[in-house]
N, C-alpha and C positions, 0 to 999 in steps of 0.2 A: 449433517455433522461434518465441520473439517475436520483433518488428520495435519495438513502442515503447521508448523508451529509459528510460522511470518506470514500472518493475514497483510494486503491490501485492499481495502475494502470498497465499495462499487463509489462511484466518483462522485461527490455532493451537489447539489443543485447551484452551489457558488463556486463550484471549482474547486480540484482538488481532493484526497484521498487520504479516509485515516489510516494508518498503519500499527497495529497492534502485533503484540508476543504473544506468546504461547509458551508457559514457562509454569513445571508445577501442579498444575489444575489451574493454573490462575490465566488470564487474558490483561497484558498491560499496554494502554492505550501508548505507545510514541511518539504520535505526534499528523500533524496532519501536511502529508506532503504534496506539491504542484509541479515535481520532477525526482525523474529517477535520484537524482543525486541527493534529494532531500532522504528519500526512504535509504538510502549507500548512510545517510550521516548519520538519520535514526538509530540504524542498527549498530554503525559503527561506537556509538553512544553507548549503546544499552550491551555493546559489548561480546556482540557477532563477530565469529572470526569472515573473514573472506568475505565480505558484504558486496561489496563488487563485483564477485564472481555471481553469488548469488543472485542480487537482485538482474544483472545484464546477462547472465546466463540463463540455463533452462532448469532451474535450483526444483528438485518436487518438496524444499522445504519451503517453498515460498510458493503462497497459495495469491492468486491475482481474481477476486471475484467480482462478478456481475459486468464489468466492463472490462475492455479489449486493455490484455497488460500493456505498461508503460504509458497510456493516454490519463488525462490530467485535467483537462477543461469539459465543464459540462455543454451538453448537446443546447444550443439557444432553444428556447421554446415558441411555438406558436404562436403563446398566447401573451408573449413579450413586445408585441408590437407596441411602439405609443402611439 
């Protein structure tokens, strides 16, 4: 179960990271970011005070899962060889 209300979610197999609210009961998708400053704009959008502090700080409103915060490119695979 999370508790922070700013998911960044573990990094997509193309690269990159959804970023959702927590707002309500509800979860709204923002957007899918490939640097910090995208998830800064997300928020800055949807109307987050202080997004900058937040996301480049050590915010415990901003929840960074499954992969290491601030990283963005997924791990090449093994099995990508041609």
């Amino acid at each position: 179960m999370h508790h922070a209300p700013i998911l960044v979610h573990g990094i997509s197999p193309a690269g990159g990271r959804r970023v959702s609210l927590r707002a309500e009961g509800r979860d709204t998708v923002l957007g899918l970011a490939r640097s910090d400053a995208d998830v800064i704009e997300f928020l800055r959008t949807a109307g987050v005070p202080d997004p900058d502090e937040m996301v480049l700080g050590d915010s415990p409103l901003v929840e960074w899962m499954v992969d290491d915060p601030h990283a963005y490119e997924a791990e090449p695979s093994d099995t990508d060889i041609p």
